[in-house]
C-alpha positions in Angstrom: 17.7 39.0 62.9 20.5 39.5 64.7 22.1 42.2 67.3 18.0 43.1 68.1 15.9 44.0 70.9 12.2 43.6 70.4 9.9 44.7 72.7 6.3 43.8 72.2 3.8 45.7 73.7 0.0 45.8 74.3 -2.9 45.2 76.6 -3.9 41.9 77.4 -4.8 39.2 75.0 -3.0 41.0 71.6 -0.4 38.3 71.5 2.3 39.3 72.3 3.4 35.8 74.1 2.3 33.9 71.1 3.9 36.5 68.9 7.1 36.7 70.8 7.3 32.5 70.5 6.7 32.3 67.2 9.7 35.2 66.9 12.3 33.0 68.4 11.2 30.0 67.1 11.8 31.8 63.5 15.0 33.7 64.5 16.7 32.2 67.7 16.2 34.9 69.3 15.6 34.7 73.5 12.1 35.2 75.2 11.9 37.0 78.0 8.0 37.1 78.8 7.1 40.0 81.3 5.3 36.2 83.0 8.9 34.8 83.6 9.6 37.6 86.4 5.7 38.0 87.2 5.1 34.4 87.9 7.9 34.1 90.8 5.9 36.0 92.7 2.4 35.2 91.3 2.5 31.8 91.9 3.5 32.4 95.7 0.8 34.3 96.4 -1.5 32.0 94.2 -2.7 34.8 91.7 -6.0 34.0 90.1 -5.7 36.2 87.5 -8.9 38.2 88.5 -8.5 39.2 91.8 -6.7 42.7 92.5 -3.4 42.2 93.3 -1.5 44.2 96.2 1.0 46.7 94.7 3.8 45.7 96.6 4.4 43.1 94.4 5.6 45.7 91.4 8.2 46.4 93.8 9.0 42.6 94.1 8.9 41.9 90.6 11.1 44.9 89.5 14.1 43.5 91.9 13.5 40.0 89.8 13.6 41.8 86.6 16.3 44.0 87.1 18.4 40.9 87.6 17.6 39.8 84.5 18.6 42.6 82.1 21.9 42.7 84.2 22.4 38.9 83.0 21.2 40.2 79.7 23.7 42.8 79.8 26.7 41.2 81.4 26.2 37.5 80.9 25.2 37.1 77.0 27.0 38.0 73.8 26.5 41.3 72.2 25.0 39.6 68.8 22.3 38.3 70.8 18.9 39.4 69.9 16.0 39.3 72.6 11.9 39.4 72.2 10.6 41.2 75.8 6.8 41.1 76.0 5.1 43.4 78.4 1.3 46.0 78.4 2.5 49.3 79.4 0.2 52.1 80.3 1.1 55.8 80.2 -1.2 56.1 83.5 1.9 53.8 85.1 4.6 56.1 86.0 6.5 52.8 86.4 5.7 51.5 83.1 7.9 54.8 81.6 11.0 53.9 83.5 10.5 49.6 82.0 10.5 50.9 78.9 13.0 53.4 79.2 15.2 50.6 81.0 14.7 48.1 78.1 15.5 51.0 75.4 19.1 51.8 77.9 19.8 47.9 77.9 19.7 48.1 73.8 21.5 50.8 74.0 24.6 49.6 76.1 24.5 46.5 74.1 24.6 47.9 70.9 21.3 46.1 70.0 19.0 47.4 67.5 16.1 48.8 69.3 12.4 47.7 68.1 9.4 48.3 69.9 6.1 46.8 68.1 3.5 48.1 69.5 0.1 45.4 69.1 -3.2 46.1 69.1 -6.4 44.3 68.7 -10.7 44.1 68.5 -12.4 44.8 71.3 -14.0 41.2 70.3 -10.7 39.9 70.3 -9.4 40.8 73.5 -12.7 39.3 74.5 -12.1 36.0 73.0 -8.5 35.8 74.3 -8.5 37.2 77.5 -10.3 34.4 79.6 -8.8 31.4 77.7 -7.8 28.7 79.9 -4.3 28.6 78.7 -3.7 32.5 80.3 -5.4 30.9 83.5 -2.6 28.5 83.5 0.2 31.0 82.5 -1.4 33.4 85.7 -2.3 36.0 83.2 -5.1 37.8 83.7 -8.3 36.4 82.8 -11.2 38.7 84.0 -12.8 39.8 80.2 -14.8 42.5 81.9 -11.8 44.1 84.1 -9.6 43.6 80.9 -12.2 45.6 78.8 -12.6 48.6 81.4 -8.5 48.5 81.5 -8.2 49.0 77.7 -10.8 51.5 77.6 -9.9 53.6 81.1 -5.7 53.1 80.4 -4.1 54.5 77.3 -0.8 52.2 75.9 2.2 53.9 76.8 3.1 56.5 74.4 5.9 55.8 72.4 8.2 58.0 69.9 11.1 55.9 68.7 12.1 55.9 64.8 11.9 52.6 65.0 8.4 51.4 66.3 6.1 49.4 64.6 2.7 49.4 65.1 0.5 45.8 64.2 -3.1 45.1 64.5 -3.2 41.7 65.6 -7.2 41.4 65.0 -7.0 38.9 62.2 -3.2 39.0 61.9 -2.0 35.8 61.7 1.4 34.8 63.9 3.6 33.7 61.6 2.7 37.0 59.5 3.4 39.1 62.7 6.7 37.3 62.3 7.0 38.0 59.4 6.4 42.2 59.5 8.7 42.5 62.3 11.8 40.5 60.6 11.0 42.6 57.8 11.9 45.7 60.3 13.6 44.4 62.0 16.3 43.8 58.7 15.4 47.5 57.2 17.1 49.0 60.2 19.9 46.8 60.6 
């Protein structure tokens, strides 16, 4: 898989860190976790991962992640192929313009453009959400709040040729992997 953008998207607790992982580890691809920006500020103002945070630091964590797609653009070579992670909700207006900004950075970089869309059991969001590996990632970890999100927030709506759409209820990794190579190849 070369020359690809993947952006995996989903509420919290589908996998898409675990997914996106096992991706690179399988392709060499680069991770770049929606947590890598989040956490610069989340860790400064010691987020819990159930208490609300203030929404000026969406603002905050936009300034840290348009830096990285400009290194993305500008600092790596064009065959390059990246896995993005992020849960985008079409009640976000902000959400929109991420994904539209990860679709322009494919775009200017010539990368195929693939955005996998995960889903996932209402029992298995449950038994992901509050492990104590998201606690120490910063994720969120409230089961209840996570559940009311998933039912109150649609995904963001997505029309691109090229998405994928994978239930990751009893969809094991390395076959996630495997589907989105798969893809990931056909459109190349």
């Amino acid at each position: 898989m070369n020359n690809a953008i993947v952006y995996l998207i989903g509420h919290y607790g589908v996998g898409k860190l675990t997914i996106g992982r096992a991706l690179c580890a399988a392709t060499d691809a680069r991770l770049f976790d929606n947590h890598l920006a989040n956490n610069v500020i989340f860790s400064l103002i010691r987020a819990d991962g159930k208490t609300p945070l203030p929404e000026s630091v969406w603002d905050m964590i936009d300034v840290i992640r348009g830096q990285a797609f400009r290194a993305i653009e500008e600092l790596t070579p064009a065959d390059t192929s990246f896995v993005l992670t992020n849960c985008l909700l079409e009640s976000y207006p902000g959400d929109r313009a991420a994904y539209e900004q990860v679709e322009t950075v494919a775009d200017r970089r010539g990368n195929v453009f693939l955005p996998v869309v995960l889903t996932a059991s209402d029992a298995a969001h449950a038994a992901r959400v509050g492990s104590p590996e998201r606690a120490e990632r910063l994720k969120h970890t409230d089961v209840q709040s996570a559940a009311e999100k998933r039912r109150a927030d649609e995904l963001l709506r997505i029309d691109h040729p090229n998405r994928l759409d994978l239930d990751t209820t009893e969809l094991p990794p390395a076959e996630a992997v495997r589907l989105i190579i798969a893809h990931a190849e056909r459109l190349a």
